[in-house]
VEXDREN-2710 file (C-alpha; in Angstrom, 1 decimal):
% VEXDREN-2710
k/r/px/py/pz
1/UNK/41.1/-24.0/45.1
2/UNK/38.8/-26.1/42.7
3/UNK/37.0/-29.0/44.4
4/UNK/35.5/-31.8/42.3
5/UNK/32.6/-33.7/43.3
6/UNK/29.6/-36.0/42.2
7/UNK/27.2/-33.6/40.8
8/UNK/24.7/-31.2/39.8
9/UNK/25.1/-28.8/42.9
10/UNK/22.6/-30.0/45.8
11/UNK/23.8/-33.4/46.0
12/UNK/24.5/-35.0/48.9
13/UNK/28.0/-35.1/47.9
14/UNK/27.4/-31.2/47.3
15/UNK/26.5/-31.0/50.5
16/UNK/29.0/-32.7/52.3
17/UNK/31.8/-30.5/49.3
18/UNK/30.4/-27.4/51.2
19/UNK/30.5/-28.6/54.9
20/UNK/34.4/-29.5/54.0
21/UNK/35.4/-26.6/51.9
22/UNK/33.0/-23.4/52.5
23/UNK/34.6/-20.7/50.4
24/UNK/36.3/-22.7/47.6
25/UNK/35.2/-23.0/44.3
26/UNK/33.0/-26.3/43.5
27/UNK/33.3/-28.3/40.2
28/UNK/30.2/-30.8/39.6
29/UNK/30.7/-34.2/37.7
30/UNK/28.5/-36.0/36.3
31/UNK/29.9/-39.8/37.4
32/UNK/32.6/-41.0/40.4
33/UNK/35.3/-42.0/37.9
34/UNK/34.9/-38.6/35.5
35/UNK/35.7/-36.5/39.5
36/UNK/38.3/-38.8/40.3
37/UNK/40.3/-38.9/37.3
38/UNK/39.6/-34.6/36.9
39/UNK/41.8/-34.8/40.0
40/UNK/44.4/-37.0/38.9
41/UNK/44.4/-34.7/36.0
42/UNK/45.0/-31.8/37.8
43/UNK/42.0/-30.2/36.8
44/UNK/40.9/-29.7/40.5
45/UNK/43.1/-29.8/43.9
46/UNK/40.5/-31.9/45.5
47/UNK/37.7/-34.2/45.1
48/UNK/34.7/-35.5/47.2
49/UNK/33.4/-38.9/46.2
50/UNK/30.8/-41.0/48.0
51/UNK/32.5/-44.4/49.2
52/UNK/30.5/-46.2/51.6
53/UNK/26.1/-46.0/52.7
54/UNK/25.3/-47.3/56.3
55/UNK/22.1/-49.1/54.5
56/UNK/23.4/-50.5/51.2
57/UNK/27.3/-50.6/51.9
58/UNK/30.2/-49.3/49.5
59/UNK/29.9/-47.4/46.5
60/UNK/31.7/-49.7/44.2
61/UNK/32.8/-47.2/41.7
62/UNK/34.7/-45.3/44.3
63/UNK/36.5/-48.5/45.2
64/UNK/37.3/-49.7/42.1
65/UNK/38.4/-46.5/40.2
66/UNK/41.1/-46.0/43.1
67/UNK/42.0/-49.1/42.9
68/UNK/43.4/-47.7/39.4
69/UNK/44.4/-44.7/40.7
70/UNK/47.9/-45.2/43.0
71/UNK/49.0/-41.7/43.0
72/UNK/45.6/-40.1/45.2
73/UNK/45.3/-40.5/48.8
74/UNK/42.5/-39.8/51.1
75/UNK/43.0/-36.4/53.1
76/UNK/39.4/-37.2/55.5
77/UNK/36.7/-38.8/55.7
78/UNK/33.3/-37.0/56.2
79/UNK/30.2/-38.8/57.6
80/UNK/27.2/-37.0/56.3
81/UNK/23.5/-38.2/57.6
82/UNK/21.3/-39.0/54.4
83/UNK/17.4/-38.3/54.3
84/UNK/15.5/-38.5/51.3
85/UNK/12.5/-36.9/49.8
86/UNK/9.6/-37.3/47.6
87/UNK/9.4/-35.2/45.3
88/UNK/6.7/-33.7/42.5
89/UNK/6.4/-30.8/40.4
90/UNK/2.9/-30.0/41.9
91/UNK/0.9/-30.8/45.6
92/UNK/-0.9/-33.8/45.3
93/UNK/0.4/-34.5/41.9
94/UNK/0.0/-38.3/40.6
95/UNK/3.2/-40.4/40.5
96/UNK/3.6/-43.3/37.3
97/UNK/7.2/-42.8/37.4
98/UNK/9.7/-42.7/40.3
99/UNK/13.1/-41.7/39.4
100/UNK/16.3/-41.4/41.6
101/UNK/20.3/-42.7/41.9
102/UNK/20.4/-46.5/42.6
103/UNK/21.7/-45.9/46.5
104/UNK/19.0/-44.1/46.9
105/UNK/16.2/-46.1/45.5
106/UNK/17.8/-48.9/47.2
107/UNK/17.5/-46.7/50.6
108/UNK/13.9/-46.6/49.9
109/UNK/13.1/-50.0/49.6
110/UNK/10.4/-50.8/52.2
111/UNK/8.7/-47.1/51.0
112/UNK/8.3/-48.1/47.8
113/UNK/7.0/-51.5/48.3
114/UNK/4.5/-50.8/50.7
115/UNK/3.5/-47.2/48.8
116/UNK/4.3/-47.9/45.2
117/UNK/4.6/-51.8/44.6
118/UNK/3.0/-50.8/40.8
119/UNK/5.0/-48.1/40.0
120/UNK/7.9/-48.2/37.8
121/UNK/11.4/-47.3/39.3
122/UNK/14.4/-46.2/37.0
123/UNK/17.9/-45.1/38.1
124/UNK/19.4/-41.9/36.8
125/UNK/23.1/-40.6/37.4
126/UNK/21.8/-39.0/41.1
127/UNK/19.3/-37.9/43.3
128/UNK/20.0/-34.5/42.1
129/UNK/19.4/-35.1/38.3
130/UNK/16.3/-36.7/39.4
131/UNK/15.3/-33.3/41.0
132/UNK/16.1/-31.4/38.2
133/UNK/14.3/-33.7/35.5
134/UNK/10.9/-33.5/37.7
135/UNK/11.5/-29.4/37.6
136/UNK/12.2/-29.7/33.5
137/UNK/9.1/-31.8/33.0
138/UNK/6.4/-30.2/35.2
139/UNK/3.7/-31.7/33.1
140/UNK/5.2/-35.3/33.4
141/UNK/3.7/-37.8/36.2
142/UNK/7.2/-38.3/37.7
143/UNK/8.3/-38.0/41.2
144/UNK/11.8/-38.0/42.2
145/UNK/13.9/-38.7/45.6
146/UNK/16.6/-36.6/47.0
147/UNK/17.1/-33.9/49.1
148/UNK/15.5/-30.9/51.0
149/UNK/17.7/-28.9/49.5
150/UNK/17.3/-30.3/46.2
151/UNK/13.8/-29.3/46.9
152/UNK/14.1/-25.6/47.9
153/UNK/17.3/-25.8/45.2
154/UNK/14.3/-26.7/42.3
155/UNK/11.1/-25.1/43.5
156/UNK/9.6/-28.8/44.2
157/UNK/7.3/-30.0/46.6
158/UNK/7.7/-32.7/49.1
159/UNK/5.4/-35.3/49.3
160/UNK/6.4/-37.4/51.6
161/UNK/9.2/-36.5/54.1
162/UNK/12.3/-38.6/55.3
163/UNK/11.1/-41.8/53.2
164/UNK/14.7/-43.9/54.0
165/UNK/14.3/-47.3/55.5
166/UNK/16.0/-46.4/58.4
167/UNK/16.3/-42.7/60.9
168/UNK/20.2/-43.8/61.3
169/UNK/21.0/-43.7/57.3
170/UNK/24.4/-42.6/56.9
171/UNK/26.7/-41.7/53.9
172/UNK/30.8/-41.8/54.4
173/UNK/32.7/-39.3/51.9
174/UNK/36.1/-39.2/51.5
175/UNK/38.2/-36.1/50.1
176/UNK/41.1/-37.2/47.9
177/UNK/43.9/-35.1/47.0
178/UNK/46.8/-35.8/44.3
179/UNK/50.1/-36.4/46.6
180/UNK/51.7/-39.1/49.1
181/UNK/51.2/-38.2/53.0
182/UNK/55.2/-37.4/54.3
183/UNK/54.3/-38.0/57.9
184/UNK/51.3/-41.0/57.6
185/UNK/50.4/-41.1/61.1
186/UNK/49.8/-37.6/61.6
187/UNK/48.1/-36.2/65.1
188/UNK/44.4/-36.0/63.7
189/UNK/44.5/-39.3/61.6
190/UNK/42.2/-42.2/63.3
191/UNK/41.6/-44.3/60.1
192/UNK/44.0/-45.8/57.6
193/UNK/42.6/-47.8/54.1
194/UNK/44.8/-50.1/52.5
195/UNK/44.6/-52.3/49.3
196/UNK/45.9/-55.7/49.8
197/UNK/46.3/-57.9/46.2
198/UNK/47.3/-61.3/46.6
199/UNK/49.4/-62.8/44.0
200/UNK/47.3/-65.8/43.4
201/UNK/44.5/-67.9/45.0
202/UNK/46.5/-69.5/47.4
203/UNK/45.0/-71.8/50.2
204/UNK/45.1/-69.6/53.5
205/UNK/46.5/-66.4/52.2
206/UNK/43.5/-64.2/53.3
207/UNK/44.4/-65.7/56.9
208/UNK/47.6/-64.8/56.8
209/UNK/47.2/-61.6/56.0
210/UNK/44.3/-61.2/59.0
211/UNK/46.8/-62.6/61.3
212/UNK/49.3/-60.0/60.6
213/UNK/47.1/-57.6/61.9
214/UNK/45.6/-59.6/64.8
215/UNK/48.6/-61.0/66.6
216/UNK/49.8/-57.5/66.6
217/UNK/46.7/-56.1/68.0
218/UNK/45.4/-54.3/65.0
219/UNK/42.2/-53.2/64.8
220/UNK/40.0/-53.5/61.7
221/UNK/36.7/-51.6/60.8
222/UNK/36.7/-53.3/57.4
223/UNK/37.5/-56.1/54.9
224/UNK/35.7/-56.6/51.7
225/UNK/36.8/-58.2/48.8
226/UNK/36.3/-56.7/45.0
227/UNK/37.2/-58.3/41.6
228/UNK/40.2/-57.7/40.0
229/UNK/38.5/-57.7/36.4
230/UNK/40.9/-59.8/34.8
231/UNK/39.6/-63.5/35.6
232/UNK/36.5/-64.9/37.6
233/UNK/37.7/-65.7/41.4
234/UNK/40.5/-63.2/41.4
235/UNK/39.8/-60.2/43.9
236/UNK/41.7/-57.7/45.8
237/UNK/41.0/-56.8/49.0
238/UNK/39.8/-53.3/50.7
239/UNK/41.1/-53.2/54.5
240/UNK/40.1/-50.4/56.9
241/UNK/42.4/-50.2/60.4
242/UNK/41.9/-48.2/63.0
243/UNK/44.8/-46.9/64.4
244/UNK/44.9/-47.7/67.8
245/UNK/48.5/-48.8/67.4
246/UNK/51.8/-47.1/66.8
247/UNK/52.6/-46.3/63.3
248/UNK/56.1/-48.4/63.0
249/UNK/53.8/-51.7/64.2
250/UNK/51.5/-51.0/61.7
251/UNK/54.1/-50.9/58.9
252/UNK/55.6/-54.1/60.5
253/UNK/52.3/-55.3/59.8
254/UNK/52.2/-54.1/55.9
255/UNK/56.1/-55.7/55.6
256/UNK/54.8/-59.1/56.7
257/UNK/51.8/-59.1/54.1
258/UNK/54.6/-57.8/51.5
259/UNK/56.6/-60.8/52.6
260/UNK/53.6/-63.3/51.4
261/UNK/54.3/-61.9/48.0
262/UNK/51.3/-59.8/48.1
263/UNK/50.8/-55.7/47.1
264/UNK/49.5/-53.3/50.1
265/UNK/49.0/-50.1/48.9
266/UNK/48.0/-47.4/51.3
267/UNK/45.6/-45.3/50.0
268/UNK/45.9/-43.1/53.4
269/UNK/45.7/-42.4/56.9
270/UNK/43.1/-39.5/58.1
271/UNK/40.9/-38.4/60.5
272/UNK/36.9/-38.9/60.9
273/UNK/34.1/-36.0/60.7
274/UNK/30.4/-36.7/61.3
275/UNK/28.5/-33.6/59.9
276/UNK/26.0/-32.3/62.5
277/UNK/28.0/-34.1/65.7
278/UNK/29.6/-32.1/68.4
END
């Protein structure tokens, strides 16, 4: 089985590819939308994407590209726990550059500040290709930040260790597949994501729809709202539940919304993994 993910190899999305799937073969990509349409392509039976950072909140390119994409579900979520590196070519090298994916920079905010307030900061495609520019340009002052085992992966040294903003930094992953879930409330499943679209920007609608949930004792995890990209002020919305109810309640729930003339579209139900916790 071919598994897609955000790439090169030594990601974190690598990472959290090979904690899912350990003797499958791994595709890299180089953005979200290129892995996520190779599996509605067919080109590979699954795909990991990065869809939500405990510091800096969801990756928007995840959201939005499956908003586009109504025939992949999500299979599971993986919650992998993100600490970043500084890297160099050389020990003790000097830094005018610091390169790295926007997350990750954005992970690293106090660091830089109170370390490099001078230096210049640009984003590349990931932490990864940060590493790997640094390894191709030894003679360049330019550090990156990503992983240990972007380190050890790319013969770099670390200069300063565990640099996020926070010890609790975590990264959710979700692990799509290309089919519709027969039985949606399945044994293991403790999560459900659904897209809601209301059909215009009606006073109250965004009530409605909460209440739906609420009277019947639904829990939510989530709600955020995203554009539509058709006209300013028109957004659909990105709904977590937990499923602490039973399933034919919940899709009472999803009938009622439908009933306000607006679209939910369930992009699945499945169960939770934090890498590292027993």
């Amino acid at each position: 089985m071919k598994i897609g993910y955000l790439g090169p190899q030594n990601s974190f999305t690598y990472q959290a590819a090979c904690e899912s799937f350990r003797n499958e073969e791994m595709v890299p990509f180089g953005s979200i939308p290129l892995c996520i349409q190779a599996l509605a392509d067919g080109k590979v039976q699954r795909a990991v994407v990065p869809n939500e950072n405990s510091l800096e909140g969801s990756v928007h390119a995840t959201i939005d590209t499956l908003f586009r994409q109504k025939e992949l579900t999500i299979e599971q979520e993986v919650i992998l726990p993100i600490n970043h590196q500084l890297l160099t070519a050389h020990p003790d090298q000097p830094i005018a550059k610091i390169i790295s994916h926007p997350q990750a920079l954005a992970q690293c905010t106090a660091f830089l500040q109170q370390h490099f307030p001078d230096v210049p900061i640009e984003a590349v495609a990931s932490t990864t290709t940060a590493a790997a520019f640094v390894a191709e340009h030894p003679e360049e002052p330019v550090a990156a930040i990503a992983s240990k085992k972007a380190a050890t992966g790319y013969g770099l040294f670390i200069q300063k260790e565990n640099i996020q903003d926070t010890t609790s930094n975590q990264t959710r992953f979700w692990i799509l597949q290309k089919t519709t879930p027969t039985n949606p409330f399945h044994d293991k499943a403790t999560k459900a994501t659904v897209y809601v679209t209301l059909p215009t920007n009606r006073p109250g609608s965004l009530h409605q729809i909460l209440a739906a949930f609420g009277w019947r004792g639904i829990d939510l995890s989530k709600i955020e709202s995203r554009p539509l990209k058709t006209s300013l002020g028109e957004y659909f919305f990105v709904i977590d539940l937990v499923l602490n109810q039973p399933w034919p309640l919940i899709e009472n729930a999803f009938q009622e919304i439908r009933m306000l003339d607006c679209n939910v579209h369930l992009l699945g139900t499945y169960a939770v993994r934090e890498i590292g916790k027993k």
